[in-house]
C-alpha positions as CSV (number, residue, x, y, z in Angstrom):
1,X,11.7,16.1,11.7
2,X,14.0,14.1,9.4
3,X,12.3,11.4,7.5
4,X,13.1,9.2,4.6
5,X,10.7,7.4,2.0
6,X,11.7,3.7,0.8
7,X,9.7,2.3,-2.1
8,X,9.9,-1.7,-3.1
9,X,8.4,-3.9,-5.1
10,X,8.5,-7.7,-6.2
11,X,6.7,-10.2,-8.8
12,X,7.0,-13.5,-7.7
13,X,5.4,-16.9,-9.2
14,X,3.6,-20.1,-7.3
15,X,2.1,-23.0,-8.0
16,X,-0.5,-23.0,-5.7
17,X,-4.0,-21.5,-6.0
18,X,-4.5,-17.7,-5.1
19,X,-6.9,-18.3,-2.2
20,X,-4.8,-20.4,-0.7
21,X,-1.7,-18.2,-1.0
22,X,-4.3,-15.3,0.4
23,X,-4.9,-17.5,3.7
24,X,-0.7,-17.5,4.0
25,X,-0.7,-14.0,3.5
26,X,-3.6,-12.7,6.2
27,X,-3.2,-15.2,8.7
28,X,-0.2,-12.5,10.4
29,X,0.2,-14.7,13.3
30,X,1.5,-18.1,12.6
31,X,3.9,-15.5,9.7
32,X,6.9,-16.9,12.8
33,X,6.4,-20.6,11.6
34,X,7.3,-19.7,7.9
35,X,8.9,-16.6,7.8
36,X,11.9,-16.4,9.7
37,X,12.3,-12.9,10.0
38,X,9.5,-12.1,11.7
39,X,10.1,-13.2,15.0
40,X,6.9,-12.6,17.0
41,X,3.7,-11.2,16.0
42,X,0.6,-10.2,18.7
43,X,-2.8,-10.1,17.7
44,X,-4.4,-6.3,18.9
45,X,-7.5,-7.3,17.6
46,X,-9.3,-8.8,14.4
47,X,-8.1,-6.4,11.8
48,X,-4.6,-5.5,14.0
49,X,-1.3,-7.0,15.5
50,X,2.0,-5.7,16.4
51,X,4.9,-7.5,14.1
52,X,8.7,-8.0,15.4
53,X,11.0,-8.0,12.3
54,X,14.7,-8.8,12.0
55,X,16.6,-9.6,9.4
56,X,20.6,-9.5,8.7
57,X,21.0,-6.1,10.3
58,X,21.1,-5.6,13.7
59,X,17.9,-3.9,14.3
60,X,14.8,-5.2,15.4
61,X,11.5,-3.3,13.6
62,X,8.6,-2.5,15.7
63,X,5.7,-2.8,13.4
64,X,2.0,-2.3,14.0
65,X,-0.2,-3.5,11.7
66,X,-4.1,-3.1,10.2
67,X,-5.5,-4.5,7.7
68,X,-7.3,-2.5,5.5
69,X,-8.3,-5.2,2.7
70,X,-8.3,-9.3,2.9
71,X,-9.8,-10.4,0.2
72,X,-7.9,-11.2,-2.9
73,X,-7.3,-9.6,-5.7
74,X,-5.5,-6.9,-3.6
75,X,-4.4,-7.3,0.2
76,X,-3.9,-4.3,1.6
77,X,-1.8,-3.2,5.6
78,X,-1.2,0.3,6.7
79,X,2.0,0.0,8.8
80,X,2.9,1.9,12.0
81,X,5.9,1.6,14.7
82,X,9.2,2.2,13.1
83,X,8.0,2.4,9.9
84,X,4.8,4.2,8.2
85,X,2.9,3.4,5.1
86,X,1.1,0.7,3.3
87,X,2.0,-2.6,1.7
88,X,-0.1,-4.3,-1.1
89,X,0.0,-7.9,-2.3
90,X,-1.6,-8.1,-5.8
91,X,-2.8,-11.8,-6.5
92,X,-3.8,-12.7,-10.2
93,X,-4.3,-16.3,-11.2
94,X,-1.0,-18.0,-13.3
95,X,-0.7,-20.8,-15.4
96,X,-1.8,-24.2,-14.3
97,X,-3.6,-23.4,-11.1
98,X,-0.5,-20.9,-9.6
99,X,-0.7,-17.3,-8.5
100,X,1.6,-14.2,-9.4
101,X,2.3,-12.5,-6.3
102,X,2.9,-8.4,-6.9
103,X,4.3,-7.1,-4.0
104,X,4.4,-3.2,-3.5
105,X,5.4,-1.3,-0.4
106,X,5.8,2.3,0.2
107,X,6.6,3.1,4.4
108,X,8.1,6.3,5.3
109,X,10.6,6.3,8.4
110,X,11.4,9.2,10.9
111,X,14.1,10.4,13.5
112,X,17.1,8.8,14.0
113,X,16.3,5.4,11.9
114,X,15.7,8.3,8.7
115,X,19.0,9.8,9.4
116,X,20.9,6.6,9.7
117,X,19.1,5.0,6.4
118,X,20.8,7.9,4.5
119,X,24.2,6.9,4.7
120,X,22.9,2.9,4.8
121,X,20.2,3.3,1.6
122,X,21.8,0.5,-0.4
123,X,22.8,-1.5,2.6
124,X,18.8,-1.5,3.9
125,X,17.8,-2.5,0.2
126,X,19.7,-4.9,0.5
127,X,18.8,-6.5,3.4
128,X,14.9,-5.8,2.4
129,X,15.3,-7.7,-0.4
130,X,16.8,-10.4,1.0
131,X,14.0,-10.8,3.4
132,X,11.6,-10.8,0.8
133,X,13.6,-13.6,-0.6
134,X,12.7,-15.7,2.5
135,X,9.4,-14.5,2.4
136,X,8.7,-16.1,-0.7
137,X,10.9,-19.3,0.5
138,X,8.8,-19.9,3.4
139,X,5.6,-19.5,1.5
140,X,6.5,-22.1,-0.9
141,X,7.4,-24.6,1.4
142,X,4.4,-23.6,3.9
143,X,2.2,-23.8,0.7
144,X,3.9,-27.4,0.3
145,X,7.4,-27.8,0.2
146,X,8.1,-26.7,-2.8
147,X,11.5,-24.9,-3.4
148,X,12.5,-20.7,-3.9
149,X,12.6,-20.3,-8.3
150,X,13.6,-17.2,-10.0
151,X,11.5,-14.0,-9.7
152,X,8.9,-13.6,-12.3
153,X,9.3,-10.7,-14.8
């Protein structure tokens, strides 16, 4: 079976407390209010939902989601559906009361997605990292309006 790996990663400042930004960041289901992206999520259970993703390309991810740790310093999701893998939020305290936000994700995907992603690597980086971008966005302002800055170093 064909497969392809994708590995990406982001640091990312606030100024808002890391258990608060850890409630944003577990709370999977109301992710449609703030992040625009993801455009539906169901809950399978406590530790479980299934995630609709769509960014600028036209292709809608079918995610399924489990939480494997909630409680900051580390989040932690295994990833199933069109995608498979994990993805890691590291939280560390920063500056007056803020939080650095390390994000790591490593998902493999298979079939015909991995054989298209080939040709379209750069393209999909692309549009990963500008959905990461609104990520961020949308946690700001659902954190309390305050607006995207540069990424940390």
């Amino acid at each position: 079976m064909v497969s392809a790996t994708y590995r990406f990663g982001g640091s990312w400042t606030v100024p808002h407390g890391v258990d608060a930004v850890a409630a944003l960041l577990v709370d999977l289901e109301h992710y449609p209010e703030w992040w625009p992206e993801v455009v539906a999520v169901a809950s399978l259970g406590p530790d479980d939902a299934r995630v609709l993703c769509r960014s600028v390309l036209p292709y809608t991810l079918d995610l399924v989601l489990h939480a494997v740790r909630r409680e900051p310093p580390v989040l932690e999701t295994t990833v199933g559906g069109d995608l498979r893998g994990v993805v890691r939020w590291r939280l560390s305290p920063s500056g007056a009361g803020g939080t650095r936000m390390d994000f790591e994700q490593e998902v493999e995907v298979r079939g015909l997605l991995a054989l298209a992603s080939y040709g379209a690597r750069p393209l999909l980086r692309w549009n990963h990292d500008r959905m990461m971008r609104s990520c961020v966005a949308g946690l700001r302002r659902a954190l309390g309006g305050v607006s995207p800055g540069p990424a940390a170093p």
